[in-house]
N, C-alpha and C positions, 0 to 999 in steps of 0.2 A: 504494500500500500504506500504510494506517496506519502510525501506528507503534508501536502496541502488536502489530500481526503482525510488525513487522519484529522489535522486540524479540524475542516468544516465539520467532521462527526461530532468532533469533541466540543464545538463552539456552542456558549450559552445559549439555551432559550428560555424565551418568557412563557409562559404559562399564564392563562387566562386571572383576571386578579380576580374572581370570585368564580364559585361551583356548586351547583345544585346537583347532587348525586340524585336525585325523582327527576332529571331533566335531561339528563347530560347523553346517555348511550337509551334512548328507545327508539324501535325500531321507525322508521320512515313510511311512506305509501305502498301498497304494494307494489312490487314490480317483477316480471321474469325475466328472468339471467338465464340465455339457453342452457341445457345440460343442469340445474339447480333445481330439477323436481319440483319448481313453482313454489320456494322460496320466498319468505318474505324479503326486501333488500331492506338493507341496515345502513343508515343514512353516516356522514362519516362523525366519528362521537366525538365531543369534548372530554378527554381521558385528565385523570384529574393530573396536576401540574407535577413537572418531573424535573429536578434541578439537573443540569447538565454541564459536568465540571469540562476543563481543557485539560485533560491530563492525557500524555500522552508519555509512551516509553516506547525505548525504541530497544528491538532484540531480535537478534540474529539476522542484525542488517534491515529489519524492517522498521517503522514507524508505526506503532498501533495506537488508537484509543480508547479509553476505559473511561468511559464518561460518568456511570453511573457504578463507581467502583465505593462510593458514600453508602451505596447501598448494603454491604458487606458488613456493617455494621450492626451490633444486636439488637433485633428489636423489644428487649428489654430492659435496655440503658443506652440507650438512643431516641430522644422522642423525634427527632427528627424522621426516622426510618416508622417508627411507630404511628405520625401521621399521615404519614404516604399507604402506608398497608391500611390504615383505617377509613381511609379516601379510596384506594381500591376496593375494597370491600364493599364500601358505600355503593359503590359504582355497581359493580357485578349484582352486588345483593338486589338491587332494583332493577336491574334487566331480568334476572332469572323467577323473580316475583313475579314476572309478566308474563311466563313463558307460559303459551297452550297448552295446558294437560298437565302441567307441574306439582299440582298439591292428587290432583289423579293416580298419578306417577308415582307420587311418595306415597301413599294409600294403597298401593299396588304391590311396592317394596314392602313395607311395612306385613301386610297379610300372606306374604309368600316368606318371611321372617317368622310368623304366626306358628310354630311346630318347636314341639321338644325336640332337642337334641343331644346325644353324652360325645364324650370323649373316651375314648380308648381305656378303657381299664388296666390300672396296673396293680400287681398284688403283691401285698409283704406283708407276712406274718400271720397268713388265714383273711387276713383284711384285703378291701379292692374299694381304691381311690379312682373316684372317676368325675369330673365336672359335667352338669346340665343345667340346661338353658331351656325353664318353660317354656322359652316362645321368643317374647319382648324383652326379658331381662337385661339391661345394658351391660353385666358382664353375669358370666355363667359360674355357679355356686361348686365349690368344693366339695363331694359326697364323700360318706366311709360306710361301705357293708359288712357287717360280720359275718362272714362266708358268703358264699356267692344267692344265695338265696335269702339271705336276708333281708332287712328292710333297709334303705339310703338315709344316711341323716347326714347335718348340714354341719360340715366341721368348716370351713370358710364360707363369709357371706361377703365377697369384696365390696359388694352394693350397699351396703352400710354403713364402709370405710368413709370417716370424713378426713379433710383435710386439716392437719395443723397446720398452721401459719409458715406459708413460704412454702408449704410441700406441693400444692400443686394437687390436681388429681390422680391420684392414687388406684391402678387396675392391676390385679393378678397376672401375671407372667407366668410362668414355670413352677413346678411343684416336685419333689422328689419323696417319697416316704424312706424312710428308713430300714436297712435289712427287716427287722423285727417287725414293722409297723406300729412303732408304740410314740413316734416322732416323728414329722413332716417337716422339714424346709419349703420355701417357697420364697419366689422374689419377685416383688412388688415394682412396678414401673410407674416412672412423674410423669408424669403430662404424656405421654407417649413417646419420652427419650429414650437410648441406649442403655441408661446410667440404671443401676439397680440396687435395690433394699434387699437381703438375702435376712427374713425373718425364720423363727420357730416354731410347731406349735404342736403341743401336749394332745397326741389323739382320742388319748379315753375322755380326757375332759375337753377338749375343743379349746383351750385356751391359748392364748399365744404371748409366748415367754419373751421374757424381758431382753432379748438375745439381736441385736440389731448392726448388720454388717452394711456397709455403707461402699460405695462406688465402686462395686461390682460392674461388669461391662462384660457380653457377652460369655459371661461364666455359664460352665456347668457346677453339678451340686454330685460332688463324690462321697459317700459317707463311709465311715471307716468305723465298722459297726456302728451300736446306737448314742458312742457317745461325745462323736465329733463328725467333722465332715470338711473335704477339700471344695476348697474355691479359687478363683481368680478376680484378683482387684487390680485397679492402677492405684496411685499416690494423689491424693484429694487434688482436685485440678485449682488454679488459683481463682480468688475471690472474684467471682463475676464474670468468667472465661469456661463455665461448666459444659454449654453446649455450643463452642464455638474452636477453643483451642486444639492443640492438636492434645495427643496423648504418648505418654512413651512411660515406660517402666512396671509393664504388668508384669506380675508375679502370684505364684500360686499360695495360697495360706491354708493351714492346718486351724480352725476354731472346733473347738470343744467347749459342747451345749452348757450353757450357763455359764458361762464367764466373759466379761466384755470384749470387744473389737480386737481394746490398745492390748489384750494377751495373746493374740494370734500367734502361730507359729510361722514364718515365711520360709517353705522348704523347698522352693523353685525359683529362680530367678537367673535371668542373661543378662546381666550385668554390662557385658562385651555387643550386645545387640537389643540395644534398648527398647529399638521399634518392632520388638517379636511381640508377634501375641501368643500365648497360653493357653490350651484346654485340657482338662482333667479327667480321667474314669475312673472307676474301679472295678475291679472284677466282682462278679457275684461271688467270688470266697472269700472277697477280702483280702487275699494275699497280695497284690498287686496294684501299684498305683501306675494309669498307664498317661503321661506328657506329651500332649503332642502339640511341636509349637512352627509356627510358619512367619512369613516377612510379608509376604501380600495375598490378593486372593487366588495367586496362581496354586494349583494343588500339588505343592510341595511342600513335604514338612520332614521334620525331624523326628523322631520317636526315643523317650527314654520313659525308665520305670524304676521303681521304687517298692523295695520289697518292704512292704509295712507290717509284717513280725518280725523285722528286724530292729530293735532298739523305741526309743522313742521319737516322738515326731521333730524335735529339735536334731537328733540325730541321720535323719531318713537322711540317703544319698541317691541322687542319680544317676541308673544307670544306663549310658548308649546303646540303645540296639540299631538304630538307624540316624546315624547322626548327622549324614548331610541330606542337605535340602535339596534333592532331587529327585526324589518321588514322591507320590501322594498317599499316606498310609491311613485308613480308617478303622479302629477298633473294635473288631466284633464281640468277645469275647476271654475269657480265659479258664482255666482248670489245671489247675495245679503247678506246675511247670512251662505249660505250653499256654500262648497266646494267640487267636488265630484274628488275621487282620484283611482290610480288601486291600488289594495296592497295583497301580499302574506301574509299577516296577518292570520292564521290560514286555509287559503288558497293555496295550494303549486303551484298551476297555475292560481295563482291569480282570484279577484274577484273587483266587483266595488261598491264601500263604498262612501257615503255620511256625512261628517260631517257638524254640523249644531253647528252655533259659538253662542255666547251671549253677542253682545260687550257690554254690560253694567257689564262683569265679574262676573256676579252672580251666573253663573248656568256655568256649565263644559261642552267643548262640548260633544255634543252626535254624534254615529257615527251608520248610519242604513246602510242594507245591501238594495245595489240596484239590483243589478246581482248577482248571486251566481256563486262559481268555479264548472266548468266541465271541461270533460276531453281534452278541447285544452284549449292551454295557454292564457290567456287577458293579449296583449300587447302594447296596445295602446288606446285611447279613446280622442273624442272631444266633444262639445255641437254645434251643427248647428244648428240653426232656433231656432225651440223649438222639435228637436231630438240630440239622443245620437248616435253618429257614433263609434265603437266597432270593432277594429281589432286584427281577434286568429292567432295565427298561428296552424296549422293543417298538420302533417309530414312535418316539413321543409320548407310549403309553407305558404301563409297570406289568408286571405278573413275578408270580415268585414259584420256586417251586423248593421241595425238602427231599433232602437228602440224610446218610449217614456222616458219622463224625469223618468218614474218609471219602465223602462226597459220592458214592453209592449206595442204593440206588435213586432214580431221580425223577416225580411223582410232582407235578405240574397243580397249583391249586387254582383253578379253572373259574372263571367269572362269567363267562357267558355273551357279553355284551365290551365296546369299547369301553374303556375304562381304568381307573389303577386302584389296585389294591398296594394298601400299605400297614404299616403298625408292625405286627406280632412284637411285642412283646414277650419278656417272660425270661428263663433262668435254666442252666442246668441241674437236671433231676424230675420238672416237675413239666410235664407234656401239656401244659395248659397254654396259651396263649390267644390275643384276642388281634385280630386286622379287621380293617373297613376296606368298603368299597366306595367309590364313588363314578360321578361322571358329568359332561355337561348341564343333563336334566333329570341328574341321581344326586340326592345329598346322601352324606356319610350311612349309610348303613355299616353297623356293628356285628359280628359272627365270632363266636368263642370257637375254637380251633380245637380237638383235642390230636396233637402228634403220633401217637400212639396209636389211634385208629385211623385219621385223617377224614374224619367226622366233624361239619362243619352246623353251629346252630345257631339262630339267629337270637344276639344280644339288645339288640335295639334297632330298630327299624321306624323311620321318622314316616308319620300319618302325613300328606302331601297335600297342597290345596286345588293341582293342579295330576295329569296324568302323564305322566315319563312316555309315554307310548304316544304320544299326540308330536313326540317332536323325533327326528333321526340326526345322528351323527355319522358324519362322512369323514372319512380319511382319504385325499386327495394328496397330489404332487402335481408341480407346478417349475417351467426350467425357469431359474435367475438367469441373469444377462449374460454369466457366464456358460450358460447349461446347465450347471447343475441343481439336478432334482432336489427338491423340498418341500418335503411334507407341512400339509396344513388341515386343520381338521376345519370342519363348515358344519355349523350345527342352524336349525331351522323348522319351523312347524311342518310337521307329514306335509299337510297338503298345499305348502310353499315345494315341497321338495317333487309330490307326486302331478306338479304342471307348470312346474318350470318356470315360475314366473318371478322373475325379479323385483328385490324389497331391499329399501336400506337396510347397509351393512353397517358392524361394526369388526373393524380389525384390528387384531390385536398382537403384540410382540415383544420380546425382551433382550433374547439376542447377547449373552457377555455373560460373563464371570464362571464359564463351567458349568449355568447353572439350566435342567430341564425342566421345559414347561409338558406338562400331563394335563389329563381331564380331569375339572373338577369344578365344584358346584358353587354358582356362586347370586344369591333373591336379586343381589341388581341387575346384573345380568340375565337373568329369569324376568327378569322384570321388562327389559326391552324382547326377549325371545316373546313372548305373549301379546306384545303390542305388535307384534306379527313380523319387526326385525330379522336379520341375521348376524350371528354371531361367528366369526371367523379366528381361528387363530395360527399363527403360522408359527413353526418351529425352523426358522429363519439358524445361518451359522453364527459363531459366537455362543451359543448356547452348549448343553451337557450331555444332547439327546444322542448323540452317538459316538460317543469318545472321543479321545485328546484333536482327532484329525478334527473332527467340525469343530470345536472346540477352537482351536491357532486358525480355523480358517476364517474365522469372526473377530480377530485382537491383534492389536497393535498396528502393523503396517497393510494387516487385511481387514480393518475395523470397515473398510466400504462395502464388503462382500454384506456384510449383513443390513447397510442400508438396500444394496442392490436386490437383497434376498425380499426384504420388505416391501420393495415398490414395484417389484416383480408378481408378489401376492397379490396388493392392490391391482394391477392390471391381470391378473387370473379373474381375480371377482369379477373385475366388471365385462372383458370379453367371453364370459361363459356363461352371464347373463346372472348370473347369482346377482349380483350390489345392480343395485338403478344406478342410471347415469345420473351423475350430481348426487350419488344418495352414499358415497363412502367414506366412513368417519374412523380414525385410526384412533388407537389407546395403546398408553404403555408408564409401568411406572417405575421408577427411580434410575437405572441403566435403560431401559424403556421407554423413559420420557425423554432422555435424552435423544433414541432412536427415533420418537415420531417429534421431535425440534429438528433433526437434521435430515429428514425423509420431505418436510414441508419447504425448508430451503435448497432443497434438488427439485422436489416433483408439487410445486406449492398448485397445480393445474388439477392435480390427479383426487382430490380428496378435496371435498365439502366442509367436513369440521373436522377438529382435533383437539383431544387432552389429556397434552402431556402433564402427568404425573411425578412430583416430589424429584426431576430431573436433573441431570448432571450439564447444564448450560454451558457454564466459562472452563473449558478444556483447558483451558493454560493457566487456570491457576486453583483446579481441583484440591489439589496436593497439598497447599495449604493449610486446612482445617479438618478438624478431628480427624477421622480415620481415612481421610484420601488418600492418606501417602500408601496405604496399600492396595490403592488401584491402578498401581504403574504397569505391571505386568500385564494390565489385561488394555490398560489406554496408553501406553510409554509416559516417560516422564518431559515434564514441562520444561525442565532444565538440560534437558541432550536436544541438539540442533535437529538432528534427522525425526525425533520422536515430536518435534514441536510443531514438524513443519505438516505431517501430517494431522495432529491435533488442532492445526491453524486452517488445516482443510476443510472438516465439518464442523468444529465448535459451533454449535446453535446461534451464542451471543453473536460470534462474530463474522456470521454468514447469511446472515438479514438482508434478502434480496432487495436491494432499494427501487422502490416505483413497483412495486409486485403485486400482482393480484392474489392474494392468500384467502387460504380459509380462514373459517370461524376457528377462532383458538379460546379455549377456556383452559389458565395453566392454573395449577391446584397443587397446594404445598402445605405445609403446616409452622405455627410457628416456635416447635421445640423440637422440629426437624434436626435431630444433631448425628446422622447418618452421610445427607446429604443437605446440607445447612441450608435455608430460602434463600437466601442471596440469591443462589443460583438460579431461580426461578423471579426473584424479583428483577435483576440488572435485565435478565430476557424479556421480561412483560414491557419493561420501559424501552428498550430498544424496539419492541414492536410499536408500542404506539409512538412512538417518534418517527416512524417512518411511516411513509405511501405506499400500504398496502393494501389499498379496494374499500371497497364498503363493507365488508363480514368485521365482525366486532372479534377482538384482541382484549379478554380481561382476565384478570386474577383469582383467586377464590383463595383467602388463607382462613385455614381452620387454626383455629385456639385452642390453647392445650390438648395439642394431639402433636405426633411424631412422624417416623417415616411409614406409619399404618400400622404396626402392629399395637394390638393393646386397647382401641379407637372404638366407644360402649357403640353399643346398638342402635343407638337414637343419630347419634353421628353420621354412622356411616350410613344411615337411611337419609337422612339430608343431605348428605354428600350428593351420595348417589341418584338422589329423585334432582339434583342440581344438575349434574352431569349429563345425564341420561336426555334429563326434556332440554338442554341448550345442543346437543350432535342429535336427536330429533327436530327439533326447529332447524338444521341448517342442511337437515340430509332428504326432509321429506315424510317422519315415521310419522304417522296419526297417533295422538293420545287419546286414548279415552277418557 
């Protein structure tokens, strides 16, 4: 970029000196726009006023500017930044108040929410801990049965929880019972941050002990019998920098129930690699603590362990079983000596390895090959009874099948329909275990597994307000631009499916970090499928769906494959008649959003609306703030010339087609986003509406006290979602009722 464009980018503008948010973005006369499904046009808005600094830095020979770089500021101790999001808000809030079908729509959400549901049971001690949600509940209740036929009573009620002063809203995360069941850990999330409360609580009496572990951050909960348990902490972040700073210095601790924080035992730490993070297991005997610690989210890590009958917890040492960071090792299990673990270790869709330890330190361990890699991915594994339960993914979707301790013989547990099955749960010795199924137009159903016989019985099964069989799921492939094949699944009412007839779409994508998208259920999305939509998802590369190859062929210097994978969907849908012309609206959220920000400034012609989701916008300075820096691997780093120059390629902020005719964009974030921090989403809102991009409206939507989604009560995400849903039906065409 010159620098006289960087300049004029960067040069002040005025902003109107008064704003009436009831005035400012409603829509204009009708008019049709060919190809817009007869659209209403959206006259151009007075967006509310956006300060636009001259700042400008110049790197690696070029001139950039970062005009709205003010914005990166918290919006907690910033009123500055805190006006502007309450002006945005203003703004959105009163267009989406006017939307056809809107309060319908949340009415629709709402009643297809309407149904119980549990959670996976897990059991210790003759006891079986399981969360359910009658229905509407804004967070689902902690049970306990005394054996499995018992009756459920209410040992957590998070819905109850008030907030003390300063904590924010307060929602259940994670829960672990104890070997015995006679003790629960569980960790509490603020506002829907990363940052975690790692509390106690007494299960014959339901109380919860005085025992309060503090900035916890993507820990697990190891217990080492009933009278302590491993975690992972960082080092308290400084006064006022909680959800914005970066983090470095996790280390694993030893607390033992009933004694405060400051006597924790710290028995793991990298001292020498500050920026590692930490996770912790233990084996169902307790003999073994298993460490496994990585640098980014590429799936490499290191593995050591800790013989915990040896000595006391001040004394535990670690020991290397895999101590460099070049493959990816997942913990399934252990029994006695032996550890058996998944690992792409010379395996690129992984395989299942047994090592076998020597605590008397004499002999190294040795590592035997239990299952070999074929061509679906192994991604997940447990030990039940005395079987091994084994789950692939297979195009985009799960199945699992059980085998013995030496991986013969091998008995397929069969679903019937598309779909994945997940969970089992459960322990060696005791042939119990419980998975779910699900699917587009299936919520979770629960089936108790007994191994032994491989007799499967229905544990809960959710009463529906609508009928599974009124909709089909297709599994399609579609070539990208470079030819290669890419599955997408197209989900749609039978009789959209049995005549052919084309209906706003929604398409959807994620695309990065290793990670696969499967079928699974979800009332907002049900909620446009019924208003006679289509729901589209494409398992685009960059994703986890079939080993390391698509995996690198979506990151770093092939980060376009997976925009090209995405816009290549979009024109499957509409040349196959599936999406109406003018009727397709893309979604994607946090790597996701970033993908439908950078699919709109390639292909801003191809698509009607869009909302990108809690997104990765300013690529050159991700790295930054809390845990970016471990997204190098999968985006390069901001700081190497070759990795910037392709980050300066698609970065969303900085690839804002100027004079463009765009879609409707509704970008949506939160404001204790400390994943992917709003910045990211606000300097992008402000660079759209600074520019000449059409008449379709460019606005905000920032939720309060909520995070990067997880943890977000039920009343939320019904307003979310009936917001969402009726602004990419207003710009795609869908009728609400």
């Amino acid at each position: 970029m010159a620098r006289e464009e960087a300049e004029a980018l960067a040069a002040p503008v005025r902003g109107p000196s008064s704003y009436s948010a009831a005035t400012s973005v409603q829509p204009s006369a009708t008019e049709r726009k060919p190809g817009s499904a007869g659209i209403t046009a959206f006259s151009a808005p007075h967006y509310p006023p956006t300060r636009r600094d001259s700042l400008i830095e110049r790197q690696f020979g070029e001139d950039l500017a970062d005009p709205y770089r003010w914005l990166e500021a918290d919006v907690r101790s910033s009123p500055e930044v805190a006006g502007w999001v309450a002006q945005q808000n203003a703004a959105s809030s009163a267009y989406l108040a006017e939307l056809p079908g809107r309060d319908a729509l949340k009415d629709k959400i709402r009643s297809l929410f309407a149904y119980e549901r549990f959670s996976l049971p897990r059991k210790a001690g003759g006891r079986y801990f399981y969360t359910r949600n009658s229905g509407l509940q804004n967070q689902a209740v902690l049970q306990v049965r005394e054996g499995l036929s018992g009756e459920g009573r209410t040992l957590v009620d998070p819905n109850t929880w008030t907030a003390a002063a300063g904590e924010g809203l307060r929602t259940l995360d994670a829960w672990v019972p104890s070997p015995g069941g006679h003790l629960l850990a569980l960790t509490q999330q603020r506002d829907g941050s990363d940052w975690r409360t790692v509390r106690v609580v007494d299960v014959s009496s339901g109380r919860m002990l005085d025992d309060r572990l503090e900035w916890a951050n993507d820990t697990t909960i190891g217990w080492v019998g009933d009278a302590g348990f491993l975690y992972a902490r960082y080092p308290e972040p400084p006064a006022g920098e909680a959800y914005r700073a970066q983090v470095f210095d996790k280390a694993i601790w030893f607390h033992r129930v009933g004694t405060p924080q400051s006597a924790d035992i710290k028995v793991f730490a990298t001292p020498d690699h500050r920026d590692w993070n930490h996770r912790v297991s233990v084996s169902s005997d307790g003999r073994w603590a298993i460490i496994i610690s990585s640098a980014s989210t590429l799936p490499r890590r290191t593995v050591r362990v800790i013989p915990l009958e040896r000595g006391k917890p001040q004394d535990w040492t670690a020991i290397a079983i895999a101590p460099d960071m070049t493959d990816d090792w997942k913990f399934v299990e252990g029994l006695g000596d032996r550890l058996w673990f998944i690992t792409n270790a010379a395996a690129p869709h992984y395989r299942l390895a047994r090592i076998d330890l020597d605590r008397t330190g004499k002999k190294a361990p040795s590592l035997n090959v239990v299952i070999g890699e074929n061509s679906d991915t192994l991604d997940a594994g447990r030990i039940v009874g005395n079987r091994l339960i084994l789950s692939y993914l297979q195009h985009g979707s799960s199945y699992a099948v059980v085998t013995d301790l030496k991986g013969q013989p091998k008995r397929a547990i069969t679903v019937g329909a598309i779909g994945s099955a997940s969970g089992f749960g459960g322990r060696p010795g005791d042939p119990e275990t419980f998975y779910q199924f699900s699917s587009f137009n299936q919520p979770p159903s629960i089936f108790r597994l007994d191994t032994r016989t491989g007799t499967a019985t229905p544990f809960a099964v959710p009463r529906l307000p609508f009928n599974p069989d009124d909709y089909v799921v297709d599994q399609r492939s579609f070539p990208s631009k470079d030819g290669t094949r890419v599955p997408m699944y197209v989900v749609r009412k039978r009789s959209l499916a049995a005549s052919n007839t084309a209906a706003p779409t929604l398409l959807y994508g994620y695309g990065g970090f290793d990670v696969a998208l499967t079928p699974g259920y979800s009332a907002v999305r049900m909620a446009w499928l019924e208003a006679g939509g289509v729901f589209a998802l494409a398992n685009i590369r960059g994703g986890g769906e079939f080993g390391r190859a698509w995996y690198d062929a979506g990151r770093l210097a092939n980060k376009q494959n997976s925009f090209d994978d995405f816009i290549a969907a979009g024109e499957y849908l509409l040349k196959e008649g599936i999406s109406a012309k003018g009727g397709l609206a893309i979604q994607g959220g946090s790597n996701g959003g970033m993908l439908v920000a950078a699919v709109i400034n390639q292909r801003p012609d191809l698509f009607a609306a869009a909302n990108p989701d809690v997104g990765v916008m300013d690529m050159l300075r991700f790295d930054r703030f809390t845990s970016g820096r471990f997204w190098v691997d999968d985006y390069g780093s901001p700081a190497r010339e070759a990795d910037w120059r392709v980050l300066r390629s698609y970065s969303p902020y900085h690839n804002i087609r100027p004079r463009g005719d765009y879609p409707a964009i509704l970008v949506t974030t939160a404001d204790t986003d400390d994943r992917v921090v709003p910045a990211h989403s606000f300097k992008y809102v402000a660079a759209l509406q600074a520019a000449d991009l059409g008449a379709r409206p460019h606005l905000l939507r920032v939720e309060a006290q909520a995070g990067h989604g997880s943890g977000k009560p039920v009343d939320k995400v019904i307003a979310s979602g009936a917001d969402v849903l009726a602004f990419l039906a207003k710009w795609t065409g869908l009728a609400l009722q």
